[in-house]
ChimeraX commands (.cxc) that place a marker at each C-alpha (Angstrom):
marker #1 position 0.00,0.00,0.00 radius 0.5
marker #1 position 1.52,3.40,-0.76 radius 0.5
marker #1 position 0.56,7.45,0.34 radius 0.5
marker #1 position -2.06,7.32,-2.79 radius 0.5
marker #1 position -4.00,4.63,-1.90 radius 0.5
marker #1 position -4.56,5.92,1.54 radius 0.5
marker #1 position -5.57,9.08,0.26 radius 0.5
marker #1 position -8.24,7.18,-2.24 radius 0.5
marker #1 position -9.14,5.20,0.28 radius 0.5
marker #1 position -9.76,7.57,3.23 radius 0.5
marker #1 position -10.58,10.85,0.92 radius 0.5
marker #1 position -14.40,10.18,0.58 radius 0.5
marker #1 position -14.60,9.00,3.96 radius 0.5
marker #1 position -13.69,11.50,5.50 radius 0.5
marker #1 position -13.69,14.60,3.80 radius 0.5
marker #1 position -12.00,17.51,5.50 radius 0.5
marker #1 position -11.06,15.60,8.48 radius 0.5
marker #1 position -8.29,14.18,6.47 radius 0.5
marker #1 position -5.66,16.62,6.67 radius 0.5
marker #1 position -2.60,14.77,4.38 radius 0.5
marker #1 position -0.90,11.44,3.48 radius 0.5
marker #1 position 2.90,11.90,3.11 radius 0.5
marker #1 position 4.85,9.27,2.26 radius 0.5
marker #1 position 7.24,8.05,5.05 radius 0.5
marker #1 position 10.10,5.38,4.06 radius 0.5
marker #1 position 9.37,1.72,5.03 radius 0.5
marker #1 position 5.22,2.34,5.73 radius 0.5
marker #1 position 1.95,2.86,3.62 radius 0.5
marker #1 position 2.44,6.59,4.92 radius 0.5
marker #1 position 1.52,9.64,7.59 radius 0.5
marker #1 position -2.36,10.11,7.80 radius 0.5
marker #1 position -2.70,13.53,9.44 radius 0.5
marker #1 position -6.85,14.28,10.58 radius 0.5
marker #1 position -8.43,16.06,12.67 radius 0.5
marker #1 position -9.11,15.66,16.32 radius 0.5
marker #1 position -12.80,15.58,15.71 radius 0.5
marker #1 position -12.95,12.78,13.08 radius 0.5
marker #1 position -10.46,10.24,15.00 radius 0.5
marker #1 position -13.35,7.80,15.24 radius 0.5
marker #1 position -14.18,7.48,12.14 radius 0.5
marker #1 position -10.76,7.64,10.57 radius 0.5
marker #1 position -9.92,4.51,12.97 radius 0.5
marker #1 position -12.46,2.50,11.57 radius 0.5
marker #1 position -12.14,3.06,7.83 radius 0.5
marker #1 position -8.25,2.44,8.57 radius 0.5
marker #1 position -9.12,-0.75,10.50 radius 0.5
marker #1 position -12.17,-2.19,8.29 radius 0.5
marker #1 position -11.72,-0.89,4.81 radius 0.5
marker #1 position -7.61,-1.17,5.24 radius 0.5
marker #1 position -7.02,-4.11,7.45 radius 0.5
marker #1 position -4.38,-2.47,9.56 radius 0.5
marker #1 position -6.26,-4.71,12.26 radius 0.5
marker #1 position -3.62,-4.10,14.80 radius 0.5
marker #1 position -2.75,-1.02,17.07 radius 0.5
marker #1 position 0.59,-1.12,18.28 radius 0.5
marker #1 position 1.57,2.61,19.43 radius 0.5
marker #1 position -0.21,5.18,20.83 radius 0.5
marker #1 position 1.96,8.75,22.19 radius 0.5
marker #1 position 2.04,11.78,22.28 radius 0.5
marker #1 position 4.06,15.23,22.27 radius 0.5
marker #1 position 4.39,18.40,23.17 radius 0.5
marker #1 position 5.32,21.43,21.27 radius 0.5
marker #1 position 4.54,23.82,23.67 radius 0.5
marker #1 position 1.90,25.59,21.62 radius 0.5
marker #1 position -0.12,22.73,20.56 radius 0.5
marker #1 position -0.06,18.64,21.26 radius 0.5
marker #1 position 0.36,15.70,18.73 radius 0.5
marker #1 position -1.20,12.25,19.32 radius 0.5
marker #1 position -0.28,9.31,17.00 radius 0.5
marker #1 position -1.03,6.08,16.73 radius 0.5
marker #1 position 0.95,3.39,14.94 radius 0.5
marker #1 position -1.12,0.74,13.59 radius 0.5
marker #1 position 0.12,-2.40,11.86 radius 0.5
marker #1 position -1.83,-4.55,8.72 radius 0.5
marker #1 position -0.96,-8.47,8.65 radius 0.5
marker #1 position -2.58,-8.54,4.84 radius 0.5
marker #1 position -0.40,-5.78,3.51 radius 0.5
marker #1 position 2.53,-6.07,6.42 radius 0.5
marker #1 position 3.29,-2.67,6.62 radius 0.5
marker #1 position 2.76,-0.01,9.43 radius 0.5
marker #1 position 0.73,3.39,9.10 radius 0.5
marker #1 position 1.40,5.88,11.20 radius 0.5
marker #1 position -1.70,8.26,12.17 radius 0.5
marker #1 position -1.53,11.58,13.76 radius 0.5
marker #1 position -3.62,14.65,15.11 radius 0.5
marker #1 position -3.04,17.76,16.64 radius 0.5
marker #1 position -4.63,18.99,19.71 radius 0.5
marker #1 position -4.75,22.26,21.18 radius 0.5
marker #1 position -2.61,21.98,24.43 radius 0.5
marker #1 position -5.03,24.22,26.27 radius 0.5
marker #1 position -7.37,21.23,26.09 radius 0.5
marker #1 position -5.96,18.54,24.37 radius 0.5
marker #1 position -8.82,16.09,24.11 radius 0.5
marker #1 position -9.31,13.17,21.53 radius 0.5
marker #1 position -11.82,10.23,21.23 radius 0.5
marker #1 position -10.51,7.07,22.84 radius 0.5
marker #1 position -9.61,4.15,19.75 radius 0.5
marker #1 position -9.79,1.26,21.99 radius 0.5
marker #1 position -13.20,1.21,20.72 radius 0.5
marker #1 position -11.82,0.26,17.79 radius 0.5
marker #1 position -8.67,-0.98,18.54 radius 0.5
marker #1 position -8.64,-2.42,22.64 radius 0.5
marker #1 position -5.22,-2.67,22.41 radius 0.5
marker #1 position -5.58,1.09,23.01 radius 0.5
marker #1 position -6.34,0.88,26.73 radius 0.5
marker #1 position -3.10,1.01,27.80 radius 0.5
marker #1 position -1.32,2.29,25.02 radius 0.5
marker #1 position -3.70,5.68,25.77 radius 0.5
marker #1 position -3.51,5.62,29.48 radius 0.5
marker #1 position 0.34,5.81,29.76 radius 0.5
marker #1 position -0.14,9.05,26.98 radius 0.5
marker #1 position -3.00,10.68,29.38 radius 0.5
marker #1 position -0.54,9.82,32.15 radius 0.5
marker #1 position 2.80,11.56,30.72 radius 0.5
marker #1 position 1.42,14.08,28.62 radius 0.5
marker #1 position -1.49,14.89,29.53 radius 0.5
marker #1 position -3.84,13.89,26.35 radius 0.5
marker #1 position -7.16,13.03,27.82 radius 0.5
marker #1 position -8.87,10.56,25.54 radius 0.5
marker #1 position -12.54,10.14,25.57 radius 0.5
marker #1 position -15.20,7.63,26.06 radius 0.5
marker #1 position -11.57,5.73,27.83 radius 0.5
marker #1 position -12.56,2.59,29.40 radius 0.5
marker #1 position -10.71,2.81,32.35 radius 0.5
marker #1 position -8.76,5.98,32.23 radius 0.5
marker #1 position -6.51,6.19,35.07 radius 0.5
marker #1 position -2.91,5.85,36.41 radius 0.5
marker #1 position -1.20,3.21,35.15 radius 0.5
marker #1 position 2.53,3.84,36.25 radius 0.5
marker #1 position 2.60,7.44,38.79 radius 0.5
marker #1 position 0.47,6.75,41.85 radius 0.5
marker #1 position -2.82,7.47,42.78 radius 0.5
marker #1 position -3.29,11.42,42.84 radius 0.5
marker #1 position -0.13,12.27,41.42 radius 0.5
marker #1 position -1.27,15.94,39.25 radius 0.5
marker #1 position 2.02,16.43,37.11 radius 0.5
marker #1 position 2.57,14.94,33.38 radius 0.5
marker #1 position 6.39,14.42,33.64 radius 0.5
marker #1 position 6.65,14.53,29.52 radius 0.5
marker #1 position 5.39,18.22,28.91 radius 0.5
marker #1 position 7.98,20.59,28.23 radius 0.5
marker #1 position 6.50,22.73,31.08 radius 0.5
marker #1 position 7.52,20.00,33.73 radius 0.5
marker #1 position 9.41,21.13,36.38 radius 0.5
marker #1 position 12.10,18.27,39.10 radius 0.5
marker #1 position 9.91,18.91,42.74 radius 0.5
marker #1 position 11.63,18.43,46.02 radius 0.5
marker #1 position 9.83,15.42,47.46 radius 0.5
marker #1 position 8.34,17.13,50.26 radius 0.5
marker #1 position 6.59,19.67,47.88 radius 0.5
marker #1 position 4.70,16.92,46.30 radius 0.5
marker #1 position 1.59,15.46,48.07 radius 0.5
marker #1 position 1.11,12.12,46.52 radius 0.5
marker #1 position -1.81,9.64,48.00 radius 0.5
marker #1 position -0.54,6.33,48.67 radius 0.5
marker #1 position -2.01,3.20,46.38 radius 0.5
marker #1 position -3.39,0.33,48.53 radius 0.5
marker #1 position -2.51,-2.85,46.44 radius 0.5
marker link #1:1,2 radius 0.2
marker link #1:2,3 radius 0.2
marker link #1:3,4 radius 0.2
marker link #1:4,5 radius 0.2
marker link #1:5,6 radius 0.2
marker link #1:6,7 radius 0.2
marker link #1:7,8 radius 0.2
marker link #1:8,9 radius 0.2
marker link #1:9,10 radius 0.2
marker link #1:10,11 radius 0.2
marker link #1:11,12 radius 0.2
marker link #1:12,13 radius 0.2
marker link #1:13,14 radius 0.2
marker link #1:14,15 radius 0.2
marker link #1:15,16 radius 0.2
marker link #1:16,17 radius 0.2
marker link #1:17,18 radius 0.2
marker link #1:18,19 radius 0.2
marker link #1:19,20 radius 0.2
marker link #1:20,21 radius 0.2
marker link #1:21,22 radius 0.2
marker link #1:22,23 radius 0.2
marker link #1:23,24 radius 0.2
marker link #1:24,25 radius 0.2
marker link #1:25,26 radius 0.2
marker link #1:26,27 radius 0.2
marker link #1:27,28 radius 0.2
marker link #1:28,29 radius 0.2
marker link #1:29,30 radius 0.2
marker link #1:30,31 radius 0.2
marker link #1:31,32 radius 0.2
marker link #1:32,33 radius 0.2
marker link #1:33,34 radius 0.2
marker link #1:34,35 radius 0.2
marker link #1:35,36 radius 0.2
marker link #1:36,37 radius 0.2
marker link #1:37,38 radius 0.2
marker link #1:38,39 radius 0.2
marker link #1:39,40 radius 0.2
marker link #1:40,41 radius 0.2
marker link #1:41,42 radius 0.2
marker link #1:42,43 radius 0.2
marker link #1:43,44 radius 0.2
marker link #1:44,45 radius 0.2
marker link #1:45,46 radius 0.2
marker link #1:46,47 radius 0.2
marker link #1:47,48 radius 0.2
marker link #1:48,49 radius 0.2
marker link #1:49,50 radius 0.2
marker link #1:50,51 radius 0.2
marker link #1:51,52 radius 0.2
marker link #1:52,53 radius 0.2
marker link #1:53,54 radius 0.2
marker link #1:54,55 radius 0.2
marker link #1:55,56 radius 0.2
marker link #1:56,57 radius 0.2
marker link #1:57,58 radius 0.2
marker link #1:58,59 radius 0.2
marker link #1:59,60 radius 0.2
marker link #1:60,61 radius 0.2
marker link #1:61,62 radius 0.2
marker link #1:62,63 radius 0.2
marker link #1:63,64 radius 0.2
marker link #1:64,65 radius 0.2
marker link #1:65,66 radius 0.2
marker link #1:66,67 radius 0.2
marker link #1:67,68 radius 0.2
marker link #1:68,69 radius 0.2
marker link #1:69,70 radius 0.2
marker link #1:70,71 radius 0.2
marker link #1:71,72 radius 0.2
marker link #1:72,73 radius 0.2
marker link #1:73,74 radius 0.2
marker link #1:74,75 radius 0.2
marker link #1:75,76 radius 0.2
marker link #1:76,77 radius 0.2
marker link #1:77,78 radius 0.2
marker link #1:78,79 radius 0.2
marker link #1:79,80 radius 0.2
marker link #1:80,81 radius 0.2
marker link #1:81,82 radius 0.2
marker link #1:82,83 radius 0.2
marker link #1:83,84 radius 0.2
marker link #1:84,85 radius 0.2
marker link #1:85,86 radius 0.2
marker link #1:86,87 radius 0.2
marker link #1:87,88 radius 0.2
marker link #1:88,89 radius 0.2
marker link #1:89,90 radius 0.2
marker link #1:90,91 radius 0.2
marker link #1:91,92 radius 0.2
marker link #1:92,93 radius 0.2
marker link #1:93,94 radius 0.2
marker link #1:94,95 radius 0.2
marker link #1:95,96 radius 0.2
marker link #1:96,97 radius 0.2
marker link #1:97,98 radius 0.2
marker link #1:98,99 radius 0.2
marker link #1:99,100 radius 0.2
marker link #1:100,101 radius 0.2
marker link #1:101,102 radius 0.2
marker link #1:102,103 radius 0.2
marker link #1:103,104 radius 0.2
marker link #1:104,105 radius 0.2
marker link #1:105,106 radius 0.2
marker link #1:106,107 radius 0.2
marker link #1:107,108 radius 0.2
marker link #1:108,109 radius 0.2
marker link #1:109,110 radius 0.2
marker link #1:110,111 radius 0.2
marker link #1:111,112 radius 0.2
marker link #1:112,113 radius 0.2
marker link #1:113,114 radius 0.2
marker link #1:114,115 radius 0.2
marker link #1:115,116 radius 0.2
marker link #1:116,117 radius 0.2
marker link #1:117,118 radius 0.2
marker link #1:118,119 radius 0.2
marker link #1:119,120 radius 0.2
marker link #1:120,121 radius 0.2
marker link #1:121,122 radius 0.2
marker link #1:122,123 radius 0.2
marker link #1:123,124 radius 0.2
marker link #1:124,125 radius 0.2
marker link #1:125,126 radius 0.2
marker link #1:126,127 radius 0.2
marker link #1:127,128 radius 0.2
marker link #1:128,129 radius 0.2
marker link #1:129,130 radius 0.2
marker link #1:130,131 radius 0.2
marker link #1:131,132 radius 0.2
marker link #1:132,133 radius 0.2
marker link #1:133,134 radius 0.2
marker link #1:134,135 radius 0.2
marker link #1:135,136 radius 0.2
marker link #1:136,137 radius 0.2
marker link #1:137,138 radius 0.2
marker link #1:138,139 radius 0.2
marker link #1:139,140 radius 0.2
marker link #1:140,141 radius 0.2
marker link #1:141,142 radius 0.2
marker link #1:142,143 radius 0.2
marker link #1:143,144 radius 0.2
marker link #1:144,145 radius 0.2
marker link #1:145,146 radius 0.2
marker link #1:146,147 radius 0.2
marker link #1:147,148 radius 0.2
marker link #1:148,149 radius 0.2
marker link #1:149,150 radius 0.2
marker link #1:150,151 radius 0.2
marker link #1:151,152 radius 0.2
marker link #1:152,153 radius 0.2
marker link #1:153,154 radius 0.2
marker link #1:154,155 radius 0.2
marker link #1:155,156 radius 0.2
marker link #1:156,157 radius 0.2
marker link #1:157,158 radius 0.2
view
């Protein structure tokens, strides 16, 4: 699969949610949407594509704005795509893909967790590797070191 046939495949689907296809070396391409069309975009590239597998969800901050991407993988055409949107980093908010995709679940909750993406309609959105209460998102460029006694973390009862 190649850029082109993305872009024929996606294109009437869905509309001006699809942002670009650029070609990236070794995949089927870069699909860039919008926030506001994720679910849709993951099922077309799951059910009319067969990239049936989610590997990679993350995301990352550029200050101004936030990128999420998702890498998903196709066993039929075995090639990755890699998927992206931008959110705006005063609320960066996307619909949850493990919906679509339940390898998601994690994949999104370590993203909410470090970079503060919330994801919505999330199964079970909560900390998977900071504890219980902890406020911070230790991958935003905005993230300061705290001294431990400034930081007021409730313990998790296991």
């Amino acid at each position: 699969m190649q850029p082109d046939d993305l872009s024929r495949a996606l294109g009437p689907k869905l509309g001006d949610g699809l942002l670009s296809v650029e070609a990236f070396p070794g995949t089927a391409g870069r699909v860039r949407f919008r926030a506001e069309r994720a679910l849709d975009l993951f099922r077309a590239v799951r059910d009319d594509l067969h990239f049936g597998h989610l590997s990679m969800v993350g995301g990352i901050d550029w200050v101004d704005h936030r990128e999420v991407f998702y890498v998903a993988w196709s066993d039929e055409a075995r090639q990755y795509v890699f998927l992206s949107a931008d959110v705006p980093a005063t609320a960066p908010r996307i619909e949850s893909a493990s919906a679509v995709w339940p390898s998601a679940n994690w994949h999104e909750r370590e993203t909410w967790e470090m970079v503060g993406i919330t994801f919505e309609n999330h199964p079970d959105l909560r900390h998977l590797l900071m504890p219980d209460g902890y406020v911070f998102n230790p991958l935003l460029r905005s993230f300061k070191l705290h001294e431990p006694e400034e930081l007021e973390v409730k313990a998790r009862h296991v």
